[in-house]
C-alpha positions as CSV (number, residue, x, y, z in Angstrom):
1,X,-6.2,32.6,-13.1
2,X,-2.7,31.5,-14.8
3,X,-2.9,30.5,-18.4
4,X,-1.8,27.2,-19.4
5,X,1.1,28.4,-21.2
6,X,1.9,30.4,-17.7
7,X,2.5,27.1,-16.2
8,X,4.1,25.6,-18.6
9,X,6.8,28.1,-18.9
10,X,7.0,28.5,-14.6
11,X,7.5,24.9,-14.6
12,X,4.0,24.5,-12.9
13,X,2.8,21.5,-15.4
14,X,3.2,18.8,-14.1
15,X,0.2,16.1,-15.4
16,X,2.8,13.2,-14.0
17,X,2.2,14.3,-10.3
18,X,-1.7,15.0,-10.7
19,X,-2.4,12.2,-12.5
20,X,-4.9,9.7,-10.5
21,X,-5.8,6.6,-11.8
22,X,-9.5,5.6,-12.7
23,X,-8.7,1.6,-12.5
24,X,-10.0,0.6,-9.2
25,X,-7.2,-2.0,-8.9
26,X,-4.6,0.7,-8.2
27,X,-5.3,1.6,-4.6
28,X,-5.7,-2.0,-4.0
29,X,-2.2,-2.7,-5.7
30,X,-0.1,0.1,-4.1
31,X,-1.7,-1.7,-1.1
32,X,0.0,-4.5,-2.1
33,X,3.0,-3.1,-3.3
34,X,3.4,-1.0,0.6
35,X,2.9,-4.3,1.9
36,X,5.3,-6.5,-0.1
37,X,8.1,-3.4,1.1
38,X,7.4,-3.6,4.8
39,X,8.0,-7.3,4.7
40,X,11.2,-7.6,2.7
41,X,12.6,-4.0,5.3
42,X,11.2,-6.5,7.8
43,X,13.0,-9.6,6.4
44,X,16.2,-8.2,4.4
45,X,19.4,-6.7,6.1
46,X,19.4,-2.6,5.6
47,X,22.4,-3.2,2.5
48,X,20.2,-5.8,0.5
49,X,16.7,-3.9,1.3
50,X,18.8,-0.6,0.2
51,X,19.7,-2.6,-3.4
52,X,15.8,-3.2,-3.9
53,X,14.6,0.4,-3.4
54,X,17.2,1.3,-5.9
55,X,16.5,-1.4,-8.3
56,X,12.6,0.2,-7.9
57,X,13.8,3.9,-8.2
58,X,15.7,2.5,-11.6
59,X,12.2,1.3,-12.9
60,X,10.2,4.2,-11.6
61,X,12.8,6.3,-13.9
62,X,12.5,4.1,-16.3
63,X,8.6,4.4,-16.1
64,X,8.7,7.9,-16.2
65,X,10.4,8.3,-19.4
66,X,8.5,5.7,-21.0
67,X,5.1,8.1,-19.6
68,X,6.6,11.1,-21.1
69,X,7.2,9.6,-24.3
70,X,3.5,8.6,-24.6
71,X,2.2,11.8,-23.6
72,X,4.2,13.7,-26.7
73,X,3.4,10.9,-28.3
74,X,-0.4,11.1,-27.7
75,X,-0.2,14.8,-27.9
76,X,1.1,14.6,-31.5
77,X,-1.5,12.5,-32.6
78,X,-4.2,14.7,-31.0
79,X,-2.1,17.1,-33.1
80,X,-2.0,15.2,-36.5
81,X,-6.1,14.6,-36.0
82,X,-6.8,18.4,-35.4
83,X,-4.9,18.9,-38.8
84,X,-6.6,16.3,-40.3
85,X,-10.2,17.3,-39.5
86,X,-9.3,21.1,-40.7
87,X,-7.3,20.1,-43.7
88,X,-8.8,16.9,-44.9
């Protein structure tokens, strides 16, 4: 069994594609979200559906850096409150 810090240097971490979320509402949202895209590539011409999936990859990016952010930002809390409990 690999150690964490294995993956970590191999590049094998990756909690942004294992993550699965709790909320019930996602599946039904993604639902929604697949749905909503099959009807504008049903309703748009290919140049203006082609604008939409890039204005989505721009927020997915922009998602995705805001999500890794948090995480160093939760994992230097974590941090801080391990230092705090040991230190007072």
């Amino acid at each position: 069994m690999k150690s964490i810090l294995e993956d970590m240097y191999y590049g094998n971490l990756r909690p942004d594609e294992s993550i699965k979320s709790a909320d019930p509402r996602a599946k039904q949202l993604h639902q929604e979200v697949m749905m909503l895209m099959d009807n504008y590539q049903k309703k748009l011409a290919a140049a203006e559906f082609e604008e939409i999936e890039r204005l989505l990859d721009l927020v997915g990016e922009l998602n995705s850096m805001h999500a890794a952010a948090a995480f160093v930002q939760g994992y230097r809390i974590g941090a801080l409150m391990i230092m705090e409990v040991y230190c007072g």
